[in-house]
C-alpha positions in Angstrom: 29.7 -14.4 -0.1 27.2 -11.5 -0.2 25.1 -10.3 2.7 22.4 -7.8 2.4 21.2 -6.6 5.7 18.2 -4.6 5.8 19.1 -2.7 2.3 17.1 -0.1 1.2 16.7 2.3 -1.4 14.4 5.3 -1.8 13.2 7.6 -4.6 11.8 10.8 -4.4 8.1 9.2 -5.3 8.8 5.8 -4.3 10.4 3.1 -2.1 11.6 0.1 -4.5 13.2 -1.5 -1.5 12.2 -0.7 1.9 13.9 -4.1 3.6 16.0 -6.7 1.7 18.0 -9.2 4.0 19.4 -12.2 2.4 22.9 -14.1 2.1 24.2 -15.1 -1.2 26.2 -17.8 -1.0 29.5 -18.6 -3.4 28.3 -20.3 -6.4 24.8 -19.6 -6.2 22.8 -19.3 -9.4 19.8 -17.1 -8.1 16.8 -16.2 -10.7 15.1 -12.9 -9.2 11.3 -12.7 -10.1 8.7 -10.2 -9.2 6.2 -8.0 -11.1 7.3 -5.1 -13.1 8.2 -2.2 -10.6 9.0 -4.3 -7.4 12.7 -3.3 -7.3 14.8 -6.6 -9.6 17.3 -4.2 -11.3 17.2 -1.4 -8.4 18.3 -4.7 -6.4 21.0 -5.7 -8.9 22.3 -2.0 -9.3 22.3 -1.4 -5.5 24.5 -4.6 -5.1 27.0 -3.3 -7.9 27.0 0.0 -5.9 25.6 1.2 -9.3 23.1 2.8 -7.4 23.9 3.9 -3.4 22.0 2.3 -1.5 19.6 4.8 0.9 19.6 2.5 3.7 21.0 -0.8 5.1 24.6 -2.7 4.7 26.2 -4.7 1.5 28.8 -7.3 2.9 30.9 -8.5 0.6 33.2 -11.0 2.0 32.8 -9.6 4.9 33.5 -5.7 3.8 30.6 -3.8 3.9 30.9 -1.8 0.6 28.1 0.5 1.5 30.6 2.3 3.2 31.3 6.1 2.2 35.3 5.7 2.7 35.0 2.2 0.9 36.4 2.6 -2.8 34.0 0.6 -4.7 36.0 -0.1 -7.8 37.8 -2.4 -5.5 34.0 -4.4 -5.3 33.3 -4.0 -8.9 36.6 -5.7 -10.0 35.1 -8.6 -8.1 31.5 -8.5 -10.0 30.4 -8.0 -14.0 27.3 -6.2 -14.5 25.3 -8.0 -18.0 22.6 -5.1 -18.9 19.3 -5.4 -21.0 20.9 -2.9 -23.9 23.6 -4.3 -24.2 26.1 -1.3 -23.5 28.5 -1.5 -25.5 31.0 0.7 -27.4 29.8 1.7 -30.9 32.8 3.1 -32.0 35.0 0.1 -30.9 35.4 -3.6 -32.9 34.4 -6.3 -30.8 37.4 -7.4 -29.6 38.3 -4.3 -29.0 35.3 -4.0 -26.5 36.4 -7.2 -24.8 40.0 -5.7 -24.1 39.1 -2.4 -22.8 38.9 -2.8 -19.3 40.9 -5.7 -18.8 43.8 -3.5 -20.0 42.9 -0.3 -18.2 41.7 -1.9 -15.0 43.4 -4.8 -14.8 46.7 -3.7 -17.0 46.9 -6.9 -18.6 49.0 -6.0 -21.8 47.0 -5.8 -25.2 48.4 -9.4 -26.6 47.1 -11.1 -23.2 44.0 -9.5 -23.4 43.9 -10.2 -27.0 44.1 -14.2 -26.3 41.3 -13.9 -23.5 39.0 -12.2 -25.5 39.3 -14.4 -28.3 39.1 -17.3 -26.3 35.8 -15.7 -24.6 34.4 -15.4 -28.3 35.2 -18.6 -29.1 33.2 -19.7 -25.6 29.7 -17.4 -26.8 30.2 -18.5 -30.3 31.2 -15.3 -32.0 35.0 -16.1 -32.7 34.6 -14.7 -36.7 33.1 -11.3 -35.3 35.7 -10.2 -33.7 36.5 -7.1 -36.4 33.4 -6.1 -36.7 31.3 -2.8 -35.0 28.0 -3.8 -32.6 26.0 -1.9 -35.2 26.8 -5.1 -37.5 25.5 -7.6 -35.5 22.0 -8.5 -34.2 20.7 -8.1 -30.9 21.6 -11.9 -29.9 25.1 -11.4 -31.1 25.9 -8.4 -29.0 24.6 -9.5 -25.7 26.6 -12.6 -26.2 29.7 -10.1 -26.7 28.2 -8.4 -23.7 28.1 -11.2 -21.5 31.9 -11.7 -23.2 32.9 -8.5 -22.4 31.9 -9.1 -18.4 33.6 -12.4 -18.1 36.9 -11.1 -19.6 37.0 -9.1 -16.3 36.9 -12.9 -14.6 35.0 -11.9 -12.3 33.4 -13.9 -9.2 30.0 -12.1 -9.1 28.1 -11.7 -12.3 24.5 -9.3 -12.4 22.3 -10.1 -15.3 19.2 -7.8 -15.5 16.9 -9.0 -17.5 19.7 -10.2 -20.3 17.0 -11.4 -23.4 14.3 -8.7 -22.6 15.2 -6.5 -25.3 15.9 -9.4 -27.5 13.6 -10.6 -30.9 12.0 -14.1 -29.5 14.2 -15.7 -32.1 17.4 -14.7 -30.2 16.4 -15.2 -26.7 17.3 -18.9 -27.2 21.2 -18.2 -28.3 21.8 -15.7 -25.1 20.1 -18.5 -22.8 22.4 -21.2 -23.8 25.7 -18.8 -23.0 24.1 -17.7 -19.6 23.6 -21.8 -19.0 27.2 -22.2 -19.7 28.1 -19.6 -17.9 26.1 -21.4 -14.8 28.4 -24.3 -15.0 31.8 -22.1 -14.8 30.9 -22.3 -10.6 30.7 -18.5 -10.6 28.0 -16.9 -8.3 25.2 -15.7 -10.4 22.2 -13.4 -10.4 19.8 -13.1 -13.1 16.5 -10.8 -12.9 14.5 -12.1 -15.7 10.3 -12.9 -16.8 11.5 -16.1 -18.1 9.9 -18.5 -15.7 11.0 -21.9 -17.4 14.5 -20.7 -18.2 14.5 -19.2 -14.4 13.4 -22.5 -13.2 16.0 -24.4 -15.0 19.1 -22.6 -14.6 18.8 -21.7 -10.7 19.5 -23.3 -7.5 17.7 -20.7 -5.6 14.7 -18.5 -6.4 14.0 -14.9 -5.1 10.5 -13.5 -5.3 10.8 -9.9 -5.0 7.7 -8.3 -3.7 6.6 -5.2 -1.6 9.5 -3.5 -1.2 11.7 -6.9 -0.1 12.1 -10.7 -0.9 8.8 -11.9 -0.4 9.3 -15.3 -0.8 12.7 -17.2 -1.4 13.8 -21.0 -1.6 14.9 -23.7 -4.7 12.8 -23.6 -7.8 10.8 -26.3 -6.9 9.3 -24.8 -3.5 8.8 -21.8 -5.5 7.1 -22.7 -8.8 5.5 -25.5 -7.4 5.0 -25.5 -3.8 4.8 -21.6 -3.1 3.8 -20.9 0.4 3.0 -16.7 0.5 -0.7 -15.8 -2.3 1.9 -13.2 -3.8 4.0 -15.8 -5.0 1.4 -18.1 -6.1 -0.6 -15.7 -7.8 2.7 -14.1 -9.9 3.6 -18.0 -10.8 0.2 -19.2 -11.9 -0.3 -15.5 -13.1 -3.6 -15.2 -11.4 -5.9 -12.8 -12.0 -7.7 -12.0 -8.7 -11.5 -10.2 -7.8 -12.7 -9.7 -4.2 -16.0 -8.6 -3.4 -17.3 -8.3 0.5 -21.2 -8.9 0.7 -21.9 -6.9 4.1 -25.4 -5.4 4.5 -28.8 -7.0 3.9 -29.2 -4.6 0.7 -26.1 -5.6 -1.0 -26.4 -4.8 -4.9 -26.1 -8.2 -6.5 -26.9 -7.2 -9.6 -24.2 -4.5 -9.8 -21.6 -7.3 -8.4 -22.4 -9.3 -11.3 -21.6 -6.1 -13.7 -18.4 -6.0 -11.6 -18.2 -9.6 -12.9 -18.6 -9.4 -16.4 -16.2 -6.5 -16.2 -13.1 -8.3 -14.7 -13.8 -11.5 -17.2 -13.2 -8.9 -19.8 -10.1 -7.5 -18.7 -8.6 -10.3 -18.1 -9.7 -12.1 -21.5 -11.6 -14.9 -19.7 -13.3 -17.2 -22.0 -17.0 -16.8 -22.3 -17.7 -20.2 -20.9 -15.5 -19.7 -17.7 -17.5 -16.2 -17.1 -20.8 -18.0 -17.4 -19.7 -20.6 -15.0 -18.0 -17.7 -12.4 -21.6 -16.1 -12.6 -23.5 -19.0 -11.9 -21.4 -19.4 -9.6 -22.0 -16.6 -7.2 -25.0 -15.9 -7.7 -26.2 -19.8 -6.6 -23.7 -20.6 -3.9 -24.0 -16.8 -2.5 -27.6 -15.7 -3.2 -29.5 -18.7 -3.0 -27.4 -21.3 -0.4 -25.8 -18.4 2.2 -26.8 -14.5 2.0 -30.8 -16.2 3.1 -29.0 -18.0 5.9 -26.1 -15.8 6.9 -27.9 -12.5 7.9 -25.0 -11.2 10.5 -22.0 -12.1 9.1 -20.5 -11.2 6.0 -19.5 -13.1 2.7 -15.9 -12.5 1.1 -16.2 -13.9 -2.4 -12.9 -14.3 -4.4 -12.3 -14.9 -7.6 -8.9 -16.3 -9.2 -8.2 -17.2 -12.7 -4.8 -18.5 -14.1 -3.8 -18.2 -17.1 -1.3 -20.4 -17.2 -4.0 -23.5 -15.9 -6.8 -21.7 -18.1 -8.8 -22.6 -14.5 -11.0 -20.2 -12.1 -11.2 -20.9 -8.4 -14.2 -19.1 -6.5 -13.8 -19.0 -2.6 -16.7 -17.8 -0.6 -15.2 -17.6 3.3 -17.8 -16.7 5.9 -18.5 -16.6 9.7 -20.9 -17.9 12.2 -21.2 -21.7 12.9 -20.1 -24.6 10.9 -22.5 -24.3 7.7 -22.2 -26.6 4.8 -24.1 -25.9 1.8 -24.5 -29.2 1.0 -26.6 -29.8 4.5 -28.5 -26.5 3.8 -32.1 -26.4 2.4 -31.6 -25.1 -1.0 -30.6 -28.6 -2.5 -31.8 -27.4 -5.9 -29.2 -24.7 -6.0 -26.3 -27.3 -4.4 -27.1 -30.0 -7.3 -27.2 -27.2 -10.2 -23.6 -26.1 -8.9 -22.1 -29.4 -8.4 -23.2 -30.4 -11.1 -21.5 -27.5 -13.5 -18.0 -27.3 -11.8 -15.2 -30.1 -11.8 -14.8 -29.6 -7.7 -16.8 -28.2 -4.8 -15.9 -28.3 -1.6 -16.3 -27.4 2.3 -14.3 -27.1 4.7 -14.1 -25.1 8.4 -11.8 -23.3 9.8 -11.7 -22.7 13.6 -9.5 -19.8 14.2 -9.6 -18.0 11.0 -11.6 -14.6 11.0 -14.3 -15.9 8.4 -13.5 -20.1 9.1 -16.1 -21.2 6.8 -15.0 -21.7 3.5 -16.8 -23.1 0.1 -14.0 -23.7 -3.0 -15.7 -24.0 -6.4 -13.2 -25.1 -9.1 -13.9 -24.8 -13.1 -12.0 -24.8 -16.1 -12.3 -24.2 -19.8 -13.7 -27.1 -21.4 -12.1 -27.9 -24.9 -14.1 -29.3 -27.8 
């Protein structure tokens, strides 16, 4: 079992991990996700002791290895580190790769650690490339050896950052199927990776990394499709988000709706969606609120997945109950309703802004 209590790790410019507490339990097979930069492989290193950690404790069966009188080749006997380039030795075969540490670490003698490694190729599919040199063999082929290489340590732990990153598309398929083997062996298992549906289906347990710490963590289900934190939601349905706060009587509507246009471009928003987003705003905010709601400000939101090809505009604003559908400007509400696939109120009482309006479209096909 692994226990991270409060880890942290600092940089000179940054803070990766400010406060990580988690337990890792024996025989987990946890996918770590998170946008680029949030701290996945400082995470993995810091647990390998790769990296010292700046702040916080590493358990490891109860031994905190974080330590500075621990001796920390004691920990990494116990866990195999798999790395995006692969890592290893030009100038030795492949087999001869596979034997190295078990002979110098673990001094098993060269014909038992022969008889593992082969058996290890046999396991990743590889067994006729054992004579060859890494340079001979495609990027698929040596992070299979790789992975190989880290179980011939038999190891209880094994670190996988980002495994088929640096891998043609074409390959990513081969290393995936040994990493799902692996899964079954009942070792404990972390894997930072962007492959959501491989992430999804490999894993017992999820961890969103976020912010400096695990944002959000739970099985793959209450992640990918239940999330409960907008971080998580927004990195699973890759959402693409726009605020804008209408706050004074001579707000610039028409520079908003620059502000628009510019973040449908960016984000490669079809031209139909943008049309819909504009209409949008500028019915449900110019003509059915801003005239009504003179002292309390609008917060307009604007989320577009890619992954749903959908847009969802919120408009959340104070004051008393107010639904635009009971508001004067019926013209407005029947032009909108009539050019989304949902519109709806609703109020809440003890939020800051508890009105709410969600307009949902998506890209018609056809």
């Amino acid at each position: 079992m692994i226990e991270l209590k409060h880890l942290q790790k600092k940089y000179e410019n940054t803070v990766p991990l400010k406060d990580v507490n988690t337990v890792i339990r024996d025989g987990d097979v946890i996918s770590v996700i998170g946008p680029s930069g949030t701290g996945k492989s400082t995470l993995l290193r810091c647990i390998n002791m790769l990296e010292r950690p700046t702040g916080g404790q590493i358990l490891l069966d109860g031994v905190d290895i974080t330590d500075p009188k621990y001796d920390v080749t004691l920990a990494r006997r116990k866990m195999g580190m798999v790395f995006q380039s692969f890592n290893l030795f030009g100038h030795l075969t492949v087999i001869e790769n596979l034997m190295l540490a078990p002979m110098d670490i673990l001094k098993k003698s060269r014909e038992e650690a022969y008889e593992t490694g082969i058996a290890l190729l046999k396991r990743v599919g590889l067994a006729d490339r054992e004579r060859q040199y890494p340079d001979m063999l495609s990027g698929g082929q040596k992070q299979r050896v790789a992975i190989a290489r880290t179980l011939a340590m038999d190891p209880d732990v094994i670190l996988l950052d980002e495994p088929t990153s640096a891998l043609d598309p074409t390959m990513v398929a081969e290393v995936q199927a040994v990493i799902r083997d692996m899964a079954g062996m009942g070792k404990t298992m972390m894997i930072v990776t962007h492959e959501m549906n491989f992430a999804r289906a490999i894993c017992n347990r999820v961890f969103y990394l976020d912010q400096g710490g695990i944002c959000e963590e739970g099985t793959p289900e209450q992640i990918f499709d239940h999330p409960q934190k907008d971080l998580t939601r927004r990195f699973i349905q890759r959402l693409k988000v726009m605020e804008l706060l209408i706050d004074s009587p001579d707000y610039d509507f028409i520079g908003a709706g620059g502000d628009i246009d510019g973040y449908c471009l960016r984000n490669d928003i079809p031209p139909r969606v943008k049309y819909r987003i504009r209409l949008t705003f500028e019915e449900l905010t110019q003509q059915m609120l801003f005239p009504v709601l003179a002292r309390t400000p609008i917060r307009v939101t604007v989320e577009y997945s890619e992954v749903e090809e959908q847009a969802v505009v919120t408009a959340e604003y104070g004051g008393e109950r107010f639904d635009p559908a009971e508001g004067e400007n019926s013209i407005s509400y029947k032009v909108l309703k009539g050019s989304v696939e949902e519109l709806s109120y609703a109020y809440h009482e003890d939020a800051e802004l508890p009105n709410a309006v969600r307009v949902v479209m998506k890209e018609k096909r056809g």
